[in-house]
N, C-alpha and C positions, 0 to 999 in steps of 0.2 A: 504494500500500500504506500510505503514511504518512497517505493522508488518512483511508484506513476506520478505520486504527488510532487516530489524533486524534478522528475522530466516535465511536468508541465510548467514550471516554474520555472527553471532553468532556462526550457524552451523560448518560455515568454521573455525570459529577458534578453536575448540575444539581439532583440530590439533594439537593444540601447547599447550595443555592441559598435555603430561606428559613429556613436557619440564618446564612447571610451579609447576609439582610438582617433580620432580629434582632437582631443584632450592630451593624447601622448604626443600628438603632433607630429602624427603618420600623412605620409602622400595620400592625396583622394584616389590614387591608383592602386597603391598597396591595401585602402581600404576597400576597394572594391574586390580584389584579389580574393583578401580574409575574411570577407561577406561569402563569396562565390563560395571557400572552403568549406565556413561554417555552416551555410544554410544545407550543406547535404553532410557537414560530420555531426551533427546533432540527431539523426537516426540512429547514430550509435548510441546513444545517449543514454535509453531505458536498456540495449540491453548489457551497455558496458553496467550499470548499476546496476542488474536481475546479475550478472558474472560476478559482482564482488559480493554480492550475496551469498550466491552457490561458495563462493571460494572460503568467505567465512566459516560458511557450514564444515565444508570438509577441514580446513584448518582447524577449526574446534575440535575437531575428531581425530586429530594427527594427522591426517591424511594430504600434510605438504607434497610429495609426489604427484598426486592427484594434478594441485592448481601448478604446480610447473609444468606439466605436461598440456594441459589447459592453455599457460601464457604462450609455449612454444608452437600450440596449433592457431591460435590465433595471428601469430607473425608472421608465421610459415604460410598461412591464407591472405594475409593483409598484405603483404608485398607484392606476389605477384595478381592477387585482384587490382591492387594499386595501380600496378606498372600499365596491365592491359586496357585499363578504363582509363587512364590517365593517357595513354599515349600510342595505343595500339585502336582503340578506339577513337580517342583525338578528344575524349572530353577534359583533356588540361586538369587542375585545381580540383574541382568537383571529384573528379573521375578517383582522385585521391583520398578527400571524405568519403564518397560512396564505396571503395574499397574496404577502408576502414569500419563503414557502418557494414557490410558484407559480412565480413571477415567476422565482427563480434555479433552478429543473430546467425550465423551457421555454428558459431561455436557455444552459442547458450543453449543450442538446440542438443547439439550432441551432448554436453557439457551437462546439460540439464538429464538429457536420457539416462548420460550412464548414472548421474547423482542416484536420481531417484527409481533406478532397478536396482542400486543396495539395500540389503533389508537396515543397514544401519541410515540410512536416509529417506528413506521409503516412507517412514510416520510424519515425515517433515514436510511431503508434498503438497502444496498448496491448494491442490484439489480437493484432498481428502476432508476438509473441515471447512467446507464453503460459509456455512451459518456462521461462521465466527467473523468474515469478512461483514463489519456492519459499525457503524460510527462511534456507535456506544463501547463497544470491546474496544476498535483500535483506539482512539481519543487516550489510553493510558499509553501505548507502546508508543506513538506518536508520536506521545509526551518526552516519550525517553529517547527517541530514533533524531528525535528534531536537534536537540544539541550536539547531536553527534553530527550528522548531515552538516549544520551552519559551522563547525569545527574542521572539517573536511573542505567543506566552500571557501572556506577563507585561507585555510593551507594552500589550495589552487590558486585561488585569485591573489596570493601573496606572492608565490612563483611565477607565476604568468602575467602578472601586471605588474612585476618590478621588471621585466622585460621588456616589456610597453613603456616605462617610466623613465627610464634611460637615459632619455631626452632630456625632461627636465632635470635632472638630476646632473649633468653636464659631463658628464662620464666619455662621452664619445669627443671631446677636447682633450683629450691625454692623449701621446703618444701612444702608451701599450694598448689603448684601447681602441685607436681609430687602426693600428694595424690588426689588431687580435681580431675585432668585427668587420673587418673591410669599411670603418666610416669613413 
């Protein structure tokens, strides 16, 4: 529940994605670029968060081999869907998000299969307990899912917007820095 409600949220604010990068005082070409990216890697969205779910689960259970095998199918799909949408297709940019949204719903799929044919994951399926899906039950887990999520969002947008911030921050005026980033 926390993850449909995070993808629609998230979704929606992608909005204000090239008011944020204005603000970084990015080229209106570079933001049209990272428009183009995002409007189709945001597919990946619900089922990159249904994967870190799963991965939770089996981590709870020791079962780290599991999600490495998991991360390693995903990359191993995500490159070459990449390359072929991207440039064998000719959709550029896009073609790159869309690989990446590929690559992670083929592998919640399988990823999801095998979780739940173990009997030790099997009680955890989220079919099995439909009636519990209902506002009054989750409104507590919610409760508890939500600082976790906003604790996560801001880890992100602390890494990925002090990349965008660069600018202001004048960093790209230093010598090691205008060789190290090509400014």
């Amino acid at each position: 529940m926390l993850s449909l409600l995070l993808t629609v949220v998230l979704t929606s604010a992608f909005v204000f994605a090239p008011d944020f990068l204005r603000m970084a005082k990015q080229p209106e070409e570079v933001i049209v670029v990272a428009m183009t990216y995002l409007d189709t890697l945001k597919w990946a969205m619900l089922p990159t968060l249904l994967l870190l779910i799963l991965r939770g689960l089996t981590s709870n259970y020791g079962d780290a081999k599991s999600v490495m095998i998991m991360s390693l199918a995903t990359v191993s799909l995500n490159v070459p869907f990449s390359y072929v949408l991207a440039f064998n297709l000719g959709w550029g940019i896009a073609g790159l998000g869309l690989g990446t949204a590929l690559a992670a719903t083929l592998v919640l799929i399988g990823y999801g299969y095998w979780v739940f044919k173990r009997p030790t994951y099997y009680r955890f399926a989220p079919w099995l307990h439909l009636e519990e899906y209902e506002w009054r039950l989750m409104l507590p887990l919610l409760s508890m899912g939500i600082p976790i999520a906003i604790a996560a969002a801001l880890e992100m947008g602390l890494i990925y917007g002090g990349t965008l911030w660069r600018d202001l921050l004048a960093l790209p005026h230093s010598r090691y820095t205008r060789s190290f980033c090509n400014v």
